[in-house]
C-alpha positions as CSV (number, residue, x, y, z in Angstrom):
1,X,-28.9,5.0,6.6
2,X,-29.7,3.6,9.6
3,X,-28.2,0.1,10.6
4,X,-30.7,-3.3,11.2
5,X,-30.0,-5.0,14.4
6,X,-28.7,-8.1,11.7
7,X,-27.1,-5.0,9.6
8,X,-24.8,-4.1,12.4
9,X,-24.1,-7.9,14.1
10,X,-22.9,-8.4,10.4
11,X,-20.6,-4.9,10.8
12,X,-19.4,-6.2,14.1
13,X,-18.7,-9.6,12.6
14,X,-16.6,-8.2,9.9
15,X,-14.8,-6.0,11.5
16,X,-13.7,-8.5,14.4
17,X,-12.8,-10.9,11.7
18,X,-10.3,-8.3,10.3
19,X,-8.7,-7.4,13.1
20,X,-8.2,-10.9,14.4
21,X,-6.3,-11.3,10.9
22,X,-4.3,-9.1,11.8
23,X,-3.1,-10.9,14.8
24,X,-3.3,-14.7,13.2
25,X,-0.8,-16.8,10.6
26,X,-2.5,-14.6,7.8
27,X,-1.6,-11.2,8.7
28,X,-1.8,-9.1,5.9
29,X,0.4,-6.1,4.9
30,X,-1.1,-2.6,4.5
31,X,-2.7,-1.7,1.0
32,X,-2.9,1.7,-0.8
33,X,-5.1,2.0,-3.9
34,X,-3.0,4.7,-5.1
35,X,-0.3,2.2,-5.9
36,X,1.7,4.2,-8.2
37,X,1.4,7.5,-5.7
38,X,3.9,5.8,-3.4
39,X,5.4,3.6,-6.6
40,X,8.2,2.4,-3.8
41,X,6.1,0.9,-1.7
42,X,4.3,-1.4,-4.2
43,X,7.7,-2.3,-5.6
44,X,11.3,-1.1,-4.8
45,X,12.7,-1.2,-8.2
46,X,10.8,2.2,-8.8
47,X,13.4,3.5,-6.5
48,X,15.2,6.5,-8.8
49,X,12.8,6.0,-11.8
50,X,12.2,9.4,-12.3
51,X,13.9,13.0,-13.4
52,X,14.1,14.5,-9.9
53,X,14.0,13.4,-6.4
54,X,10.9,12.9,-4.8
55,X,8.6,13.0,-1.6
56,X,5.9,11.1,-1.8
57,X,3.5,11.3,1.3
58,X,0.2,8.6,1.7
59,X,-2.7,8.8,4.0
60,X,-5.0,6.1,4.0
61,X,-8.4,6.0,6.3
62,X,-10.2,2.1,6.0
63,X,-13.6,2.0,6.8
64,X,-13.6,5.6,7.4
65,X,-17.8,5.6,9.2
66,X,-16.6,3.5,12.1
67,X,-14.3,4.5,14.4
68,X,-11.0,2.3,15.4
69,X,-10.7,0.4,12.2
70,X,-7.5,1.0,9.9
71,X,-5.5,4.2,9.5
72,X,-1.9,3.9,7.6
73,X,0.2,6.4,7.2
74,X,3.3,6.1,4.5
75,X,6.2,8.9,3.7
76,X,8.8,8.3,1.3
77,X,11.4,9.6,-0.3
78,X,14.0,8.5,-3.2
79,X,16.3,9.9,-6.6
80,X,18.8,8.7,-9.2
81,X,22.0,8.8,-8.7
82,X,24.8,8.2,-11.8
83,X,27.3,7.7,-9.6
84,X,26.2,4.3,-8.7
85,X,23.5,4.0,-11.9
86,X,21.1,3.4,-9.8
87,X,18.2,4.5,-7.6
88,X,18.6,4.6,-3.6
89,X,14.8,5.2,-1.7
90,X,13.6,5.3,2.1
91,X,10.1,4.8,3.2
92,X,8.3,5.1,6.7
93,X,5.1,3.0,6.9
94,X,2.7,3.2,10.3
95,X,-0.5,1.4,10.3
96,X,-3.5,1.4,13.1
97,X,-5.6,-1.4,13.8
98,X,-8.8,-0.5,16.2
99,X,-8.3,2.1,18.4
100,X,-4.2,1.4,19.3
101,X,-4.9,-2.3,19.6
102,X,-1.8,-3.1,17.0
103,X,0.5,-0.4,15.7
104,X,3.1,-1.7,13.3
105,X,5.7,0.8,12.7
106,X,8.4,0.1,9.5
107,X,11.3,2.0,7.9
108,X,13.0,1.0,4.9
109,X,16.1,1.2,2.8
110,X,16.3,0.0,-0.8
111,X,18.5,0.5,-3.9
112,X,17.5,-0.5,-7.8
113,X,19.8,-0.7,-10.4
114,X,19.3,0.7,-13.6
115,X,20.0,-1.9,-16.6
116,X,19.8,-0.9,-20.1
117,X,18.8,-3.5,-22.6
118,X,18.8,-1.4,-25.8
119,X,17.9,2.1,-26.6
120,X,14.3,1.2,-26.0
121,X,13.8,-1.7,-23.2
122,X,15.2,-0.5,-19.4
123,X,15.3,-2.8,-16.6
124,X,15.4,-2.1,-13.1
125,X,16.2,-4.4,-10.5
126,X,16.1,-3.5,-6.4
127,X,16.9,-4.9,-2.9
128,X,15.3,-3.6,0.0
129,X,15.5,-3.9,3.6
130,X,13.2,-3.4,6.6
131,X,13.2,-3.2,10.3
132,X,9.4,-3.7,11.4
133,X,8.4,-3.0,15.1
134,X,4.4,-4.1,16.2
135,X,3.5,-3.2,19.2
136,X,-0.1,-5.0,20.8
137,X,-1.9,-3.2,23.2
138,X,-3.1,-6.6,25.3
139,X,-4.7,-4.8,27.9
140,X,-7.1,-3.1,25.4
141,X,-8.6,-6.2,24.1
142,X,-12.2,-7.3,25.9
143,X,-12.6,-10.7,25.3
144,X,-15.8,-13.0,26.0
145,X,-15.0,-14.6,29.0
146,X,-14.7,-11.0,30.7
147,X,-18.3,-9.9,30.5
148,X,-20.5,-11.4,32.9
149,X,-23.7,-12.6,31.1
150,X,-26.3,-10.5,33.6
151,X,-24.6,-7.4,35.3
152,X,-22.6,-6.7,32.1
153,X,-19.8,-5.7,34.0
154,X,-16.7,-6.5,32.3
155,X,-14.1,-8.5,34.5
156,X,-10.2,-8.4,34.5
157,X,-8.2,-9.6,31.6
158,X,-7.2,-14.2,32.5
159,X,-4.9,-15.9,30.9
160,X,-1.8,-15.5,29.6
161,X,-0.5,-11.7,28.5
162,X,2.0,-11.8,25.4
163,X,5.5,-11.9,26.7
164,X,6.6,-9.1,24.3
165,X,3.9,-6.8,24.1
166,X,6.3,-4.6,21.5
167,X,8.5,-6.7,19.1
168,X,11.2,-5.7,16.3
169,X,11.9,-7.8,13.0
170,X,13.9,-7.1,10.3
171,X,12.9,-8.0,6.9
172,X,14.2,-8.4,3.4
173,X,12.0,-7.6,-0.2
174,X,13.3,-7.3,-3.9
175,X,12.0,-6.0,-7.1
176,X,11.9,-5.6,-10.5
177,X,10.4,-3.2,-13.4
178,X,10.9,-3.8,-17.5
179,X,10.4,-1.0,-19.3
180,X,9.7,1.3,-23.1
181,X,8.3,4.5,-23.5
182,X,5.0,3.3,-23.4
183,X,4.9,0.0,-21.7
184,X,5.9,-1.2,-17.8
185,X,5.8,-4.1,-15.7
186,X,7.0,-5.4,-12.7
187,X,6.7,-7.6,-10.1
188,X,7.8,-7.7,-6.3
189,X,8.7,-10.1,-3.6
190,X,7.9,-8.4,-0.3
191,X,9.0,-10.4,2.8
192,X,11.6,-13.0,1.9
193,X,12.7,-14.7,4.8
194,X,8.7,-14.9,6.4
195,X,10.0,-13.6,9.7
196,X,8.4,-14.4,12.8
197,X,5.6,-11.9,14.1
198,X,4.6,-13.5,17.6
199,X,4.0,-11.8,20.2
200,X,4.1,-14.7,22.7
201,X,7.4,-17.2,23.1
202,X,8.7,-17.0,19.5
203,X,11.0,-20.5,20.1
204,X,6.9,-22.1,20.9
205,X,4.7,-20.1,19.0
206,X,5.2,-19.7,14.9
207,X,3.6,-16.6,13.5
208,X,5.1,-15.4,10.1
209,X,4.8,-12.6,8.0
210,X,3.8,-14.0,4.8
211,X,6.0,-13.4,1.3
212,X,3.8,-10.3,-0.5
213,X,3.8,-11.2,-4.2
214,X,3.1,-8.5,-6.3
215,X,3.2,-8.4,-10.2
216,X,1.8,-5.2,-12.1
217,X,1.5,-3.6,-15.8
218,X,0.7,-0.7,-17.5
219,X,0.6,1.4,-20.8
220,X,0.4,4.9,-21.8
221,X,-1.6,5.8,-25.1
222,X,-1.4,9.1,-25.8
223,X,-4.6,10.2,-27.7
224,X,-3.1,13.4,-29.4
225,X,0.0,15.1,-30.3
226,X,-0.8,18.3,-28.6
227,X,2.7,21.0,-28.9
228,X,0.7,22.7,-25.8
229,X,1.2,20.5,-22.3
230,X,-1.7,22.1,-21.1
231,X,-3.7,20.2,-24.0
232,X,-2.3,17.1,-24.3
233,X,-4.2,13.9,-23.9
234,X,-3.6,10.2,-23.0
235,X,-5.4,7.1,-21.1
236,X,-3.2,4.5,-19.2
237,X,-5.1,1.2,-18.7
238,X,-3.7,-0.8,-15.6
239,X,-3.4,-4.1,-13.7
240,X,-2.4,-5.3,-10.5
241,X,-2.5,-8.7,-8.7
242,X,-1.2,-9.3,-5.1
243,X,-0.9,-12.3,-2.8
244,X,-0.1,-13.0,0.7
245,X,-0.8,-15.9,1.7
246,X,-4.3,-17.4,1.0
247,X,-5.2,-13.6,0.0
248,X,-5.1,-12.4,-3.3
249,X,-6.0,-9.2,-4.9
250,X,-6.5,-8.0,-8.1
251,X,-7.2,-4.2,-9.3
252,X,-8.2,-3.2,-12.6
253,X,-8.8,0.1,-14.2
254,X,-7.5,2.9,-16.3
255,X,-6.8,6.8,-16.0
256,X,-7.5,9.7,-18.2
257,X,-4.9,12.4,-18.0
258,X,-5.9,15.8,-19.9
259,X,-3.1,18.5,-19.1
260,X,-3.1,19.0,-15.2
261,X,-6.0,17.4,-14.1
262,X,-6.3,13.5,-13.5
263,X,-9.2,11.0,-13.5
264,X,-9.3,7.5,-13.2
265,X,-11.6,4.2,-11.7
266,X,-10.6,0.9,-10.6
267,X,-12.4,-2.6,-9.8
268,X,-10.9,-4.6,-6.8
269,X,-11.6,-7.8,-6.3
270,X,-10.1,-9.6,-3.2
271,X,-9.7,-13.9,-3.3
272,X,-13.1,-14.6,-4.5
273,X,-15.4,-11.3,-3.4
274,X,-15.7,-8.4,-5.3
275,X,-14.2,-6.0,-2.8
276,X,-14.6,-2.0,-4.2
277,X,-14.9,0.3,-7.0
278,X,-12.3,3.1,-6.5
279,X,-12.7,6.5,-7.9
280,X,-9.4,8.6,-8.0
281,X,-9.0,12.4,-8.9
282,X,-5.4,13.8,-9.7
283,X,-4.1,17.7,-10.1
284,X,-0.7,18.1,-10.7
285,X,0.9,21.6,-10.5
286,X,4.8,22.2,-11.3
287,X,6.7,20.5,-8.7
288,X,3.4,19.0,-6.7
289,X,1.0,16.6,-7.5
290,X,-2.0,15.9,-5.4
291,X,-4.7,12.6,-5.7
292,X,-7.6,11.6,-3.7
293,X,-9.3,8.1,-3.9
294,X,-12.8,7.3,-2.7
295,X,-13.4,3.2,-2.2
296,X,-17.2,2.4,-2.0
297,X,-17.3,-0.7,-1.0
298,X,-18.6,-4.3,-2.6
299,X,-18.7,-6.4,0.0
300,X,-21.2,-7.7,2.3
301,X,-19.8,-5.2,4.7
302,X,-21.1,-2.1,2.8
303,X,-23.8,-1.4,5.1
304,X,-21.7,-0.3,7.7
305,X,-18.0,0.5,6.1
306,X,-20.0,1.6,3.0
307,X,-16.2,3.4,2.1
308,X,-12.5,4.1,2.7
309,X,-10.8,7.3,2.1
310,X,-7.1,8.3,0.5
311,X,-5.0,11.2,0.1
312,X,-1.4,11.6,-1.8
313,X,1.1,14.5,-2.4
314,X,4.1,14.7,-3.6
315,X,6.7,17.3,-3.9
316,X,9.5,17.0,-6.8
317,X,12.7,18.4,-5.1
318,X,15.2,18.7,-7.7
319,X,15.0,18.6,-11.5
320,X,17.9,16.5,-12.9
321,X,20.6,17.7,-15.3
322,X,20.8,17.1,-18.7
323,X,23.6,14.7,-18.6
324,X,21.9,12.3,-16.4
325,X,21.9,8.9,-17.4
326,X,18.3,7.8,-15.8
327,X,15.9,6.6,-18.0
328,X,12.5,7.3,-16.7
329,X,9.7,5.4,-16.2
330,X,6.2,6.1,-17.6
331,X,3.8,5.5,-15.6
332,X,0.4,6.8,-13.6
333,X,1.6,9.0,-10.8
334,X,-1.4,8.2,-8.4
């Protein structure tokens, strides 16, 4: 489909918008609407939750037609351990804004504790920390006041350059996840302390990271008591609801899991906009587990980022021994 001259000023308008938010007091975190794939991320009290340990490994392409918009990249890793009856997990996060304008870079470190309130309710609380680096490519930017009005030419970069181009910040986040067989629930606190982002003099200039609140729920409803795995059936409804700052999201949507093979769809709506439907196909095969997620967009800006594009695999590394203490949680994998 071909782009109106108002189509793409709208495009251009959007996009410039979303970047600058990136940069401004309301700086969002990245999203992945495969929340469970990389369960960690969306809340550190998943952290050991399962049989085995894990890798978990994200790929997430925003507005995938236009070139120099959002890539994040996630890999994670975590497993149970009795010894300390608990969970330990470590994720690496990297996320692209316009072609190398803003990379943020972020490892992290968390550990969830497994608390068992009778033989059928499990909670798991978690502490996490972070060390963030973002690193603004200044020099990249072309601003207004560069391009001369008739010749086009673009002139020299004026005014004052960030004093540190590349910055480090640590960061603190908890977690935690109730649990049955068939029911979960959680809810997150990403970003604690609101550290300070700024590039510029950050005595003088007050940019924080806004706290990420995230609260989630889920159950499983098996449809038939197939003895064959290969048969059985089951639908999981969901819900999600994030805010950061003066953004909130919520997703809502259910999967249908029949043996192996995975299918699910999702409605996102961001503050007051309907932002995306999200389609999402699952195969899981022994110890891996792929998922694919197709966002068409909602928004206004559908005529030019009409959608955004996610993968997810994961590898289970080692099965767990029948003595293990971990109760496991039940809940999509993708």
């Amino acid at each position: 489909m071909k782009l109106t001259l108002s189509g793409r000023k709208k495009v251009v308008i959007y996009i410039v918008i979303a970047l600058c938010l990136k940069l401004d007091l309301h700086a969002q975190d990245p999203h992945f609407s495969q929340f469970y794939a990389n369960a960690i991320y969306t809340n550190p009290a998943f952290a050991g939750s399962t049989h085995h340990g894990r890798f978990v490994s994200n790929a997430r392409n925003q507005w995938s037609r236009i070139s120099g918009t959002f890539t994040t990249l996630s890999a994670a890793y975590d497993e149970h351990y009795d010894i300390i009856n608990g969970g330990i997990g470590l994720i690496v996060t990297r996320d692209q804004a316009g072609v190398g304008l803003l990379t943020t870079n972020s490892i992290s470190g968390m550990y969830s504790y497994q608390i068992p309130i009778n033989k059928y309710v499990t909670v798991r609380a978690a502490i996490q920390g972070s060390l963030i680096q973002k690193t603004l490519e200044f020099g990249n930017y072309t601003w207004g006041d560069q391009i001369m009005k008739r010749s086009g030419i673009v002139k020299p970069v004026t005014g004052e350059s960030p004093a540190n181009p590349s910055i480090f910040i640590p960061n603190v986040s908890a977690g935690a996840v109730v649990y049955t067989k068939i029911f979960y629930g959680g809810f997150a606190l990403h970003n604690i302390t609101e550290p300070n982002q700024s590039f510029w003099n950050s005595y003088t200039v007050k940019n924080p990271i806004h706290r990420r609140i995230t609260a989630h729920s889920g159950i499983q409803i098996q449809i038939n008591k197939a003895k064959n795995a290969k048969n059985a059936q089951m639908i999981s409804p969901n819900i999600l609801f994030m805010q950061q700052g003066p953004f909130t999201e919520l997703d809502l949507g259910m999967y249908y899991n029949r043996g192996p093979y995975i299918i699910g769809g999702y409605y996102r709506q961001t503050s007051e906009n309907p932002d995306a439907f999200i389609v999402l196909l699952g195969l899981r095969r022994e110890k891996l587990r792929i998922g694919y997620s197709y966002d068409a967009t909602l928004s206004n800006a559908r005529p030019g980022a009409p959608a955004s594009h996610e993968i997810s695999v994961a590898f289970e590394l080692r099965k767990r021994t029948p003595k293990t203490r971990v109760r496991v949680i039940r809940c999509p994998e993708f």
